[in-house]
C-alpha positions as CSV (number, residue, x, y, z in Angstrom):
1,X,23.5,-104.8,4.4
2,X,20.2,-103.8,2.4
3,X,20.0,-103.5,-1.0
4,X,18.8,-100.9,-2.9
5,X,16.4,-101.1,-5.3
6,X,16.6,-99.6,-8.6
7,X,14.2,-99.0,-11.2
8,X,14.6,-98.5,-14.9
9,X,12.3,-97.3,-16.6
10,X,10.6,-99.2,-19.5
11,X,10.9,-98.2,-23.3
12,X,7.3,-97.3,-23.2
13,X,7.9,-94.8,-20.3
14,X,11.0,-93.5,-21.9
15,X,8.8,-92.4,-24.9
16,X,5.7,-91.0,-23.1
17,X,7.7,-88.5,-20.8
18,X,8.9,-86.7,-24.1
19,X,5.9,-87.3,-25.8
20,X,3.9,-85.6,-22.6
21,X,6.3,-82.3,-22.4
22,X,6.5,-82.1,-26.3
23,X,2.7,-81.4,-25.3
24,X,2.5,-79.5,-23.1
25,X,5.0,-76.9,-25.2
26,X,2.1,-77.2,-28.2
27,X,-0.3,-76.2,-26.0
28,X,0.9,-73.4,-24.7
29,X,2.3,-72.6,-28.1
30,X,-1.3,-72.8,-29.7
31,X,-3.1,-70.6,-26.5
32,X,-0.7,-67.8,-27.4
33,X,-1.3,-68.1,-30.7
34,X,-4.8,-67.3,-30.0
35,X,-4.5,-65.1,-27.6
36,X,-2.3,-62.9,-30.4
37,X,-5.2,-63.7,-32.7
38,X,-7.9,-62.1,-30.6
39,X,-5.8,-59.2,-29.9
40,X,-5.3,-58.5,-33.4
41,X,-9.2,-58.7,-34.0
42,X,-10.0,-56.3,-31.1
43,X,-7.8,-53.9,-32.1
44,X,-9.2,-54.0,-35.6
45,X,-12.8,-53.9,-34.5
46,X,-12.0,-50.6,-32.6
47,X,-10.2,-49.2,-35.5
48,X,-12.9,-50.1,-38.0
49,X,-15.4,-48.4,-35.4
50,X,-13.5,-44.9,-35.1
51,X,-12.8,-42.9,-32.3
52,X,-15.4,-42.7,-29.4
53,X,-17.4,-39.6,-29.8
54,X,-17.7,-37.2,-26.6
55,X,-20.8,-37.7,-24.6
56,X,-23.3,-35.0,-25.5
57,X,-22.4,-31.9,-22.9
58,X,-25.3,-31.8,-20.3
59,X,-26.6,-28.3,-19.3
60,X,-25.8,-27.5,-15.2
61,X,-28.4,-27.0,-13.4
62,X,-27.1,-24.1,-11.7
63,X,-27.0,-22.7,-15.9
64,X,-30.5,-23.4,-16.3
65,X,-31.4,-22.1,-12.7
66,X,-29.9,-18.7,-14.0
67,X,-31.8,-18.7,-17.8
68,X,-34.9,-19.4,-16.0
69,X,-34.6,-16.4,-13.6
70,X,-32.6,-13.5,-15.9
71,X,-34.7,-10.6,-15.4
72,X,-36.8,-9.1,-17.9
73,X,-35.2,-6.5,-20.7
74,X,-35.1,-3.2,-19.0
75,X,-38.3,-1.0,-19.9
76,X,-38.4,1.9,-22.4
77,X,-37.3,5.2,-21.0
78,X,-40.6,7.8,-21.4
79,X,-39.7,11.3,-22.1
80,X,-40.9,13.1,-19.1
81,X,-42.7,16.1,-22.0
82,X,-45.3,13.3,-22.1
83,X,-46.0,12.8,-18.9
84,X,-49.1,14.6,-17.2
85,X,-48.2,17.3,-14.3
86,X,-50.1,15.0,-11.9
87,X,-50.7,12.7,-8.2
88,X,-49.4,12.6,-5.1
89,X,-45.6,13.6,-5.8
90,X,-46.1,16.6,-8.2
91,X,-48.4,17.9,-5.3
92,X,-45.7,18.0,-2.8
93,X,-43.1,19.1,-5.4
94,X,-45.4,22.4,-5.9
95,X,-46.0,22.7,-2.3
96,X,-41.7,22.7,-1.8
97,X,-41.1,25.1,-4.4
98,X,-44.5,27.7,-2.9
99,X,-42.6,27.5,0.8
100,X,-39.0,28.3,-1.2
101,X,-40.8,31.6,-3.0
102,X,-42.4,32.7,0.5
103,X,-38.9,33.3,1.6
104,X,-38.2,35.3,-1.5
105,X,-36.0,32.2,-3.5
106,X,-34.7,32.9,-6.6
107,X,-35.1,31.0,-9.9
108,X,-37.0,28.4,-8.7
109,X,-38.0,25.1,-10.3
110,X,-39.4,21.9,-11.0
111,X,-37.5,19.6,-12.7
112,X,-39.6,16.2,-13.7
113,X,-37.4,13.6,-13.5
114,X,-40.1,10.8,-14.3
115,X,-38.2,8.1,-16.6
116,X,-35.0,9.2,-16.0
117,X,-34.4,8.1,-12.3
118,X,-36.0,5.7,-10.3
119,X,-35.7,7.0,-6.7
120,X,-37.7,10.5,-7.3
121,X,-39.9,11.8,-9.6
122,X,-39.1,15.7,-8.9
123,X,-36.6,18.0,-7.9
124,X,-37.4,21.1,-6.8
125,X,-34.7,23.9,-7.2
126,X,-34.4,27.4,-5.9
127,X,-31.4,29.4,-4.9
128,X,-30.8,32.2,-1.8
129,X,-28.8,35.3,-1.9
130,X,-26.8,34.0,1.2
131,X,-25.9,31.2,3.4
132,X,-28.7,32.6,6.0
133,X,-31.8,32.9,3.9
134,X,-30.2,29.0,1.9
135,X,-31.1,28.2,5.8
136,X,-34.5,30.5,5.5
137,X,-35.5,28.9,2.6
138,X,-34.6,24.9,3.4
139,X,-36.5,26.1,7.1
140,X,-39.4,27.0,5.2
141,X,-39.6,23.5,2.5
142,X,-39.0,21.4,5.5
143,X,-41.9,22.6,7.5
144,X,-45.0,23.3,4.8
145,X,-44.0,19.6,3.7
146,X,-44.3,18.3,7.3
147,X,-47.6,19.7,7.3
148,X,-48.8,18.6,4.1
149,X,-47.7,14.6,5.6
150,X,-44.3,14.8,3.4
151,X,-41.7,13.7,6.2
152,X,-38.4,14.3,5.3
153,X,-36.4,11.0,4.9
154,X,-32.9,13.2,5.0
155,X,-31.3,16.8,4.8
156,X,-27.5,17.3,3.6
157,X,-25.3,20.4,4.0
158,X,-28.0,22.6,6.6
159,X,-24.5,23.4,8.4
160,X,-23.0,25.3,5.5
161,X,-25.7,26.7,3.8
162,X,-24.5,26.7,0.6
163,X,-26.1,23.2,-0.6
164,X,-28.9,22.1,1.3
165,X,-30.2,18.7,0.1
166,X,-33.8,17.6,2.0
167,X,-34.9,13.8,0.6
168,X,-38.8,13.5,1.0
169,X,-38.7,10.6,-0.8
170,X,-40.4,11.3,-4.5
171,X,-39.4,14.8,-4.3
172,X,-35.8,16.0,-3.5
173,X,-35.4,19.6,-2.7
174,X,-32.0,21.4,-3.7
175,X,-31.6,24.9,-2.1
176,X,-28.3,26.5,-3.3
177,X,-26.5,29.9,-2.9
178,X,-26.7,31.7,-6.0
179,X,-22.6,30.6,-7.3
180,X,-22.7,27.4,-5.7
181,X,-25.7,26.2,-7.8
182,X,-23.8,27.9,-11.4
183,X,-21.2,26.2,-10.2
184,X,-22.5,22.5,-9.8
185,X,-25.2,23.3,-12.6
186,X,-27.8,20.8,-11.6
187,X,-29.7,21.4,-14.3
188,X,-27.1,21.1,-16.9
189,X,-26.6,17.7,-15.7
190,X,-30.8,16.8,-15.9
191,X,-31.0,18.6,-19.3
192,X,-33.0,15.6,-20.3
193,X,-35.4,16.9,-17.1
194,X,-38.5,18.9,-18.6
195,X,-38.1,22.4,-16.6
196,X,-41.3,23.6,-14.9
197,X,-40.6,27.3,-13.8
198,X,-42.5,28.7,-10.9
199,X,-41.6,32.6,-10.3
């Protein structure tokens, strides 16, 4: 039968095994200590620094892509009384309103819209006794503009001859029976027009 061998440990080891865990407890004791210790100063630096300010706020691009290209201020309005009765659109608003009094119009006119529209310069009003001579009469402007080079861009209400609209671009032509134009009172609405009269 073997025996067993048995050790027993030595008063010198029985004091170093305690002596060893009693430091390893310190140590760890003393790292936690300073780790508590360095929290403490970190949060006291940040409070002694104040709060973090916001980063300055940067301008988008697509903001500074819409300063740069805002369009100009809008130009000053000029009265049309100080404009002169002159050029290429005046001529053909004179040469509408002659071929609406060669088929005997009634109160014709030029308003000068210059400075208070931008897509014509003149209107040319004039007014028939019925809806056949309205027809007459827009017959007439269309034709003596064709011939002066003043194509007509579109015409509006030929069918009923009470309204007849013809768009030559700077100059707009308005031939109206006689209540349908009191009626609409296209001239009460450009009142700010200066009023040439041609009969």
């Amino acid at each position: 039968m073997a025996t067993r061998k048995t050790t027993v440990p030595t008063g010198d080891e029985k004091t170093k095994t305690p002596a060893r865990r009693a430091g390893t407890a310190t140590a760890a004791k003393s790292a936690s200590a300073s780790a508590t210790k360095a929290a403490a100063k970190k949060t006291s630096t940040k409070a002694a620094a104040g709060p973090k300010k916001a980063p300055a706020r940067k301008t988008p691009a697509k903001e500074v892509s819409a300063r740069k290209s805002a369009p100009p201020p809008p130009a000053e309005k000029v009265a049309p009384t100080e404009l002169e009765l002159s050029g290429p659109s005046w001529e053909a608003a004179r040469v509408a309103a002659e071929a609406a009094l060669e088929k005997k119009a009634t109160d014709v006119a030029i308003l000068d819209v210059r400075g208070l529209t931008s897509y014509a310069d003149f209107f040319v009003v004039a007014s028939g006794g019925s809806d056949r001579q309205v027809s007459a009469i827009a017959d007439s402007v269309e034709e003596k503009m064709k011939k002066a080079g003043n194509r007509p861009i579109g015409m509006e209400g030929y069918q009923q001859g009470h309204w007849v609209l013809i768009d030559f671009g700077d100059v707009i032509a308005h031939v109206f029976f006689e209540e349908t134009r009191a009626f609409y009172d296209i001239e009460g609405l450009w009142a700010d027009a200066r009023r040439i009269p041609l009969e």
